[in-house]
C-alpha positions as CSV (number, residue, x, y, z in Angstrom):
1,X,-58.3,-23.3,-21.6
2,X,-57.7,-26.9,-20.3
3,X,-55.1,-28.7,-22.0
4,X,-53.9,-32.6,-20.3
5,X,-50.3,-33.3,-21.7
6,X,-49.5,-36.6,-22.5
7,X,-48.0,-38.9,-19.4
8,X,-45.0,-39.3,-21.6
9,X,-44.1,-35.9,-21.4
10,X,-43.5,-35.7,-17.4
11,X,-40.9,-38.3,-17.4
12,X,-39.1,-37.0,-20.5
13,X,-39.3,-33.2,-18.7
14,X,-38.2,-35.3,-15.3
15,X,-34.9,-37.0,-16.8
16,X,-34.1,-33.4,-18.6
17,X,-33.9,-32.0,-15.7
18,X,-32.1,-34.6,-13.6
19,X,-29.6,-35.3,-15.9
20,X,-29.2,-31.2,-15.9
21,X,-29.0,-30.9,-11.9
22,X,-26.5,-34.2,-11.9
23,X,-24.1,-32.1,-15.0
24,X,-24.1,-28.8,-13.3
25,X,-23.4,-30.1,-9.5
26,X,-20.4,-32.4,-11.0
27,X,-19.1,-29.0,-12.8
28,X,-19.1,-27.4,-9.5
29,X,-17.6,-29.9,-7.3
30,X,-15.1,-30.2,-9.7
31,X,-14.2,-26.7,-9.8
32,X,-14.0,-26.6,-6.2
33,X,-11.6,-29.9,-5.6
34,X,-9.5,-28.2,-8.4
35,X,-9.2,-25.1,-6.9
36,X,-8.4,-26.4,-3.4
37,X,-6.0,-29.1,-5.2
38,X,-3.5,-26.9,-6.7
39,X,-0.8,-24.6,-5.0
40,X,1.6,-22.7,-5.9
41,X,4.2,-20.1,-4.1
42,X,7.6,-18.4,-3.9
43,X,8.9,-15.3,-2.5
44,X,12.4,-13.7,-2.3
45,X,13.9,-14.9,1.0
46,X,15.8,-12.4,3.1
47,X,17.7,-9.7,1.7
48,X,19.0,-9.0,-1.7
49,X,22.9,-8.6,-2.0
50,X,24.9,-6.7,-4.4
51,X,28.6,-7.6,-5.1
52,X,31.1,-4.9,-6.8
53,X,30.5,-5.8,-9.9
54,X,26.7,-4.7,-10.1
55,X,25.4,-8.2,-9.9
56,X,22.3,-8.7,-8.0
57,X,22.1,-12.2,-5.7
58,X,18.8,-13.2,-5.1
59,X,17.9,-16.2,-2.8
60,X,14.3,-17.6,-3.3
61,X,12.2,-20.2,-2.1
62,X,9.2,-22.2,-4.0
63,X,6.5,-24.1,-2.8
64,X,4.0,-26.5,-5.0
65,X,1.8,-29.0,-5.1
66,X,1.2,-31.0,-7.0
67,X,5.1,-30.8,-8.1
68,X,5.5,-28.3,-11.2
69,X,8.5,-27.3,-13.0
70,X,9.9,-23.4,-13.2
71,X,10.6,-22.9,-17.1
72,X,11.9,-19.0,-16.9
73,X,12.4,-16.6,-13.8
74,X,12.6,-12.9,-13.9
75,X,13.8,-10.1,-11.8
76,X,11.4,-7.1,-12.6
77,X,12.5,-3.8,-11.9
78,X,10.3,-0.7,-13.5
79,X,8.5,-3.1,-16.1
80,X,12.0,-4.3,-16.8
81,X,13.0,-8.0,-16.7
82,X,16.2,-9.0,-16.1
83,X,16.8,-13.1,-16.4
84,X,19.0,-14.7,-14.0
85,X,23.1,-14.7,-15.2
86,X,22.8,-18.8,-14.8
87,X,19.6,-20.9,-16.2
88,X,18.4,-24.1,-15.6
89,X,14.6,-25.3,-15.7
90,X,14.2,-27.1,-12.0
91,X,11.3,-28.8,-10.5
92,X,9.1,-27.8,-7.5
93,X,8.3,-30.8,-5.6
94,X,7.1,-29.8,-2.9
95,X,10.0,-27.5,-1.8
96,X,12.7,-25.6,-3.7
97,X,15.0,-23.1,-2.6
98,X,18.4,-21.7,-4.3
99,X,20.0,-18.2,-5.1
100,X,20.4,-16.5,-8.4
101,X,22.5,-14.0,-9.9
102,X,21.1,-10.9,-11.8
103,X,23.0,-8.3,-14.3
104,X,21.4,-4.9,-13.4
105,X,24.1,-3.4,-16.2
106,X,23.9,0.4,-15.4
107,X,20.7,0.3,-13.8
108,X,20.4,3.4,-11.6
109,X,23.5,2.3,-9.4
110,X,23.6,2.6,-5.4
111,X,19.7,3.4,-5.5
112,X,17.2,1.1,-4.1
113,X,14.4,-0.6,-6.1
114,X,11.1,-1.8,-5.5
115,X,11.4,-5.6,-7.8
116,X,9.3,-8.8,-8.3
117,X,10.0,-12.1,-9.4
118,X,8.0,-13.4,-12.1
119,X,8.1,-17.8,-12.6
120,X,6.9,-19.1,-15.5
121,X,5.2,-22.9,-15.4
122,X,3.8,-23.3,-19.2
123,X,2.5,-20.2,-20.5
124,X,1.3,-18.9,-17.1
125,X,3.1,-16.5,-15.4
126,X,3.2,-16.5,-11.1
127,X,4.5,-13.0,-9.6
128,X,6.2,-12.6,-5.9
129,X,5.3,-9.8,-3.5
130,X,7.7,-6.9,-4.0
131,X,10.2,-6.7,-2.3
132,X,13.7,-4.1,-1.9
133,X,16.1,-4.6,-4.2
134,X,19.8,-2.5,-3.4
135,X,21.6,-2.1,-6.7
């Protein structure tokens, strides 16, 4: 069976697929500059010290770029969360560092914990590495 389609039909098939190829390549490049564009970090910074009362002080450091700002931080200890005694929202830009005070309460006293910190920017939640914490 010989069949000749129309002449019409090879440039309409040819712009399809160009305009395709051009809408999937600017999806991936911009995917990829995203990606590359956006940073964010923090970790607990030396170690953790506990004063007589039970309070756990915490010194941190936070890296960004572009510039974000920390809404909530937590201390998680055993899929507990423990905010910080004093709470402001700060900004990230491009370096942040301070220390924070945690109430354990009664917390399995003079034991050692593996904790986290968890920063919240929006709705998304960023975790630390774990790290010792001496209650």
């Amino acid at each position: 069976m010989n069949y000749d389609a129309p002449q019409w039909l090879f440039w309409i098939l040819l712009g399809a697929g160009l305009y395709i190829a051009a809408f999937l390549t600017y999806n991936d490049v911009k995917r990829k500059l995203d990606d590359i564009g956006e940073e964010f970090f923090f970790e607990h910074t030396g170690i953790s010290v506990t004063t007589k009362t039970g309070d756990v002080l915490i010194n941190a450091t936070f890296r960004a770029k572009p510039s974000v700002i920390v809404d909530e931080l937590y201390l998680e200890i055993k899929g507990i969360r423990f905010p910080p005694s004093k709470w402001t929202p700060f900004s990230v830009s491009p370096q942040y560092t301070n220390t924070w005070t945690f109430k354990l309460g009664e917390t399995n006293k003079d034991e050692t914990h593996i904790g986290k910190l968890i920063a919240k920017i929006g709705k998304k939640e960023h975790e630390s590495r774990e790290f010792d914490v001496y209650a």
